[in-house]
N, C-alpha and C positions, 0 to 999 in steps of 0.2 A: 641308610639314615644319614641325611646330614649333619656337619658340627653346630650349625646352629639349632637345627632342632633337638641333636642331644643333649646341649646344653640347658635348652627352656626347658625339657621333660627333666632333667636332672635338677634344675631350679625349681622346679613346680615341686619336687618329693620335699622339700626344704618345709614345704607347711604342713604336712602331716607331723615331720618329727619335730617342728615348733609348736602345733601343737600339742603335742604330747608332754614336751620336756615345760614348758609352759603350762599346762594343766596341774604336772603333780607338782611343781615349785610354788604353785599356788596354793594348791590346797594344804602344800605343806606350812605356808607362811600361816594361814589361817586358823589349820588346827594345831601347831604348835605354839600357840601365842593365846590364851583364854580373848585377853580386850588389846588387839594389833594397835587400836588409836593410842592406847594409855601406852602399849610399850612405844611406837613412834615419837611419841612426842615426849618421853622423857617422866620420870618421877616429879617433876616439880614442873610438869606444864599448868596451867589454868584448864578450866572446866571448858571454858570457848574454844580455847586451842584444840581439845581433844572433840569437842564437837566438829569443830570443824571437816577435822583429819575424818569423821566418821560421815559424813555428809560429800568429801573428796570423794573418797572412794569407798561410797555406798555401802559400808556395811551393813547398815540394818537392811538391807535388800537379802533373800537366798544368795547361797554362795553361786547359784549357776547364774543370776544374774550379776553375781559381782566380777565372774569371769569376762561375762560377754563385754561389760562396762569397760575391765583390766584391755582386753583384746582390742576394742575400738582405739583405743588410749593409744598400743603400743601399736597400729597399723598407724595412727596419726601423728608417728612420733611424739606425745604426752608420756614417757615413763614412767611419771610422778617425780617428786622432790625428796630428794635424799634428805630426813631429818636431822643427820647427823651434820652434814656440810651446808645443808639450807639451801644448796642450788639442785636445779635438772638434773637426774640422774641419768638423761643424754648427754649432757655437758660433762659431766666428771667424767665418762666412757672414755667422753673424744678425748681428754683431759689425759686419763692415764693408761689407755689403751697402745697407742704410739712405743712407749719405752717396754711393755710387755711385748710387742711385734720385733721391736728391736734385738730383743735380750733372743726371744725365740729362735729367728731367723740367724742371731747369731750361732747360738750353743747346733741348730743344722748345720750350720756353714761348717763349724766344729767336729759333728760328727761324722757330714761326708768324706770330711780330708780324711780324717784318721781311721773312721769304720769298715769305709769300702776297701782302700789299701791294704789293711791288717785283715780284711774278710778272703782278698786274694791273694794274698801272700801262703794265710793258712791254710789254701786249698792247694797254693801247689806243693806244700809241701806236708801232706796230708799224713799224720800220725808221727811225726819229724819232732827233735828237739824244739824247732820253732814252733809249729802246730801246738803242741803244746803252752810253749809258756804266751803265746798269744792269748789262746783260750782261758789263760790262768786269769789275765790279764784282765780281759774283757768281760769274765766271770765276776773277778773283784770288784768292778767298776758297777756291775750291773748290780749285786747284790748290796754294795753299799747303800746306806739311806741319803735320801738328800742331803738332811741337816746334819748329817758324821761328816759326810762331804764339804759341804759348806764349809764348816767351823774349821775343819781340817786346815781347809785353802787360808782361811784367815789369821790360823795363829801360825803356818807355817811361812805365808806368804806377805801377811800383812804385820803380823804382831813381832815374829823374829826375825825376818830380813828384813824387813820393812821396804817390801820392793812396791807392792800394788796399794793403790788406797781402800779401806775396809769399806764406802759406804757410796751412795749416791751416783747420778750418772756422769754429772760435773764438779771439778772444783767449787766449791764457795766464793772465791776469788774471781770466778768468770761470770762473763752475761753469757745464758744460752744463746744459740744461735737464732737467725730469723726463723719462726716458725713457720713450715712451708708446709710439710708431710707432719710434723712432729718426732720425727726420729732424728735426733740428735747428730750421729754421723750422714747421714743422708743429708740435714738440712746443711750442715757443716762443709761437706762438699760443694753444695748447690749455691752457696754463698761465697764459695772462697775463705770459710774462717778457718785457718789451717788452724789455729792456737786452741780453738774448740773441738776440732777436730782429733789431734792427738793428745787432748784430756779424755774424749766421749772415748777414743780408741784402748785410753789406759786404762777406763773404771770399768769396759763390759770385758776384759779379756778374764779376770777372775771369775765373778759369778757365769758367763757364759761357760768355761773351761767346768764348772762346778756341776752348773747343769746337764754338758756333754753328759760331763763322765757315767754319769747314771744313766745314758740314755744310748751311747755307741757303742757299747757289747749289743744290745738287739740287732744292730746295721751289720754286725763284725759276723755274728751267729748265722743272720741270713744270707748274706753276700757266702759266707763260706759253705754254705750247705749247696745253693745255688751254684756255684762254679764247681763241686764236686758233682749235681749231677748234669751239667751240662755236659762235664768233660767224658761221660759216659754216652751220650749222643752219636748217633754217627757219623754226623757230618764231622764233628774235633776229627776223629779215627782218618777219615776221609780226609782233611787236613793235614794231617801228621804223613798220612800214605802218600799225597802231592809233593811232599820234602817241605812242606812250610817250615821255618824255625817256629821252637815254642813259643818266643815272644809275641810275634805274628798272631798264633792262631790264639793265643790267652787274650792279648787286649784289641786284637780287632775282628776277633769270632762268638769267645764265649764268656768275656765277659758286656759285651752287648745284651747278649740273652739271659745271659743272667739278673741283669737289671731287675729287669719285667718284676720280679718278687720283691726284690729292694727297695724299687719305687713306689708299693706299695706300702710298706713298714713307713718307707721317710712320709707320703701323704698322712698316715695314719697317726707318725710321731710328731709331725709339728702340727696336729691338732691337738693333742695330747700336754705336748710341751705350753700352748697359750693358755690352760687351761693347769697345768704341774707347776708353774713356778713361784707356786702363794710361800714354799718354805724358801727358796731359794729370795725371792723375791722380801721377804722379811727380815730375816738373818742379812743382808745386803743393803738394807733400807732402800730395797731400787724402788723409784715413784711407778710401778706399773700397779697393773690392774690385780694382780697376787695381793700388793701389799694392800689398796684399797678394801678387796672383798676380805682380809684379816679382819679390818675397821670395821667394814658393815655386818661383818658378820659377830664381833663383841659387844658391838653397840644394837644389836636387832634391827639394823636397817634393813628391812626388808623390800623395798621400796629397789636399794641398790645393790640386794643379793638377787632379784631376781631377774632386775637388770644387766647383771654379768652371768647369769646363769643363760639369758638369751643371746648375749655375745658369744660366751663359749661355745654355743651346741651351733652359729652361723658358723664360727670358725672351724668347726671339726671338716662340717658338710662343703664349705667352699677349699679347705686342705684336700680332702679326698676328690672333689673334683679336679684339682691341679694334675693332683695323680694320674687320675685316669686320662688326660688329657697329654700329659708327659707320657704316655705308653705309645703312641702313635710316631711322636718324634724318635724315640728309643727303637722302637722298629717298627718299621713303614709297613709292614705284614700286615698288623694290627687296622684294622677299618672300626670305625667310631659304633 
C-alpha cells in the first residue's frame, strides 16, 4: 500500500467517527435542554428572536431531520452563531484554537525532553536508587490533578517569587504579533518581533510546565518499560557480544526500538492534551479553546460546544495519524 493511499483510507475513517461523536453531541444538546431556542437566546430575548433561532435550525422538524439539516450546515462550513459572542462559531474556532495548538505542542515539546530521558535513565538503571525515585517522581506528577498543579505553579511561582506572570499569553503593554499562523511564538518569529517573542516565550513556560507535569510520567512509564524489554532482545545481547560500549548499543540500537510504543502514547497525548486543557487553560486565563468551551458551556452555547466538540475528535484522529506516519521514519522496517 502506498503513503498516499494510506493516508485517504485513514482520512476516509475520520467520517464514521465524525459521525458518531456528532450524533450523540447532538442529541445531547437537544435532549438536555426542554426549549434549546429559549435557552440560546437568553432569558430576556423577545418572542421573534426565539422564533427565529427555532426556524434556523429547524426544530420543530424530527430530530433526524434536524441532524441531517445540522450535517449539511457543518459539511458547508455554517456552524451556526454562537449566542453568547453573536459571531460564527467557525470564527471564534479559528479565533481561539491557535493558542490551545500553542500551549499543546508546547507542554509536548515539554514532555519529550524530560519523559523520554527519565524513561531511559530508569531502565538502565533498573531497580536502582535512581529507578526508584525517578518512578516516585513521575508517579507524583501523574497522580496530581491539574488544578492542584496549576495553583501550585502560581502561588509558588507567581504569587511568592513573583518570577512568571499569572495570566494571558501576552503582556497588556504589547501589540500582538502579525497574525499569520495565530500562534503567538511562531508569528513572533516569522516577523522578527523579538519583544513579542520573549514575552509569548515567558507567559507559556508556566502553564505549559503545569500541563507537562501531569502528563510526562505516561512518556516516563512507557519509554521505561520499552527499553527494559528491548534490552531483553537478542540482537542488544548480540551487541554487547560484538564489544559495542553501552552507550553505543542503548541510544543507537534500543532506544530506536523502543520508540515504536512511545510514539504511540505521544500521538495519543497531544490529542488528549487539545482536548485536557479547559482546567489549565481557565485557572491561566489562556485565550484558547479550554477557556472558551468553560464559556459556552455555562452559558448553554450549544451552538459552540458542539462546535469544539468537532474540533476536538478532528484533532485526536489527525494526532494519531502523525503517529502512525512517524513509525516509518523511527524505523524504516515499518512499510505503510
Amino acid at each position: 500500500m502506498g503513503l498516499v493511499t494510506y493516508i485517504v483510507r485513514r482520512l476516509l475513517l475520520i467520517i464514521p467517527i465524525l459521525l458518531g461523536t456528532t450524533f450523540i453531541t447532538f442529541i445531547i444538546s437537544r435532549v438536555t435542554v426542554p426549549n434549546p431556542a429559549r435557552a440560546w437566546a437568553g432569558p430576556h430575548a423577545s418572542a421573534a428572536a426565539v422564533a427565529a433561532l427555532v426556524a434556523r435550525y429547524h426544530l420543530k422538524d424530527p430530530i433526524y431531520v434536524q441532524y441531517v439539516y445540522y450535517l449539511r450546515d457543518l459539511i458547508t462550513g455554517n456552524w451556526g452563531l454562537s449566542p453568547t459572542s453573536g459571531r460564527p462559531v467557525l470564527y471564534d474556532l479559528q479565533l481561539f484554537f491557535p493558542a490551545t495548538a500553542e500551549l499543546a505542542i508546547a507542554a509536548v515539546i515539554v514532555t519529550i525532553i524530560v519523559g523520554i530521558p527519565l524513561g531511559i535513565v530508569a531502565a538502565m538503571h533498573q531497580n536502582k536508587k535512581l529507578d526508584h525515585t525517578i518512578r516516585l517522581v513521575y508517579l507524583a506528577g501523574f497522580s496530581s490533578p491539574p488544578f492542584f498543579v496549576a495553583l501550585l505553579f502560581l502561588f509558588v511561582f507567581s504569587y511568592y517569587f513573583n518570577v512568571f506572570p499569572t495570566n494571558g499569553q501576552l503582556s497588556t503593554n504589547l501589540v500582538p504579533p502579525t497574525r499569520i499562523t495565530g500562534l503567538y511564538i511562531v508569528d513572533s518569529l516569522l516577523t522578527g518581533n523579538w519583544i513579542d517573542l520573549r514575552d509569548a516565550l515567558w507567559h507559556i513556560i508556566m502553564p505549559a510546565l503545569a500541563l507537562a507535569l501531569t502528563y510526562f510520567g505516561i512518556v516516563t512509564r512507557i519509554m521505561r518499560s520499552s527499553m527494559l524489554e528491548v534490552f531483553r532482545k537478542d540482537f542488544i545481547r548480540a551487541s554487547f557480544a560484538k564489544g559495542l560500549g553501552s552507550r553505543a548499543v542503548v541510544y543507537k540500537h534500543a532506544v530506536r526500538n523502543a520508540m515504536i510504543p512511545t510514539t504511540t502514547v505521544l500521538g495519543l497525548l497531544l490529542g488528549s492534551l487539545l482536548g485536557g486543557t479547559i482546567v489549565i487553560e481557565t485557572i491561566f486565563v489562556w485565550p484558547g479553546i479550554g477557556y472558551y468551551a468553560t464559556q459556552s458551556i455555562e452559558s448553554l452555547d450549544f451552538p459552540s460546544v458542539m462546535g469544539i466538540t468537532v474540533l476536538f475528535t478532528l484533532g485526536v484522529v489527525f494526532a494519531n495519524l502523525v503517529a502512525d506516519l512517524l513509525y516509518g521514519i523511527i524505523d524504516p522496517r515499518i512499510k505503510v
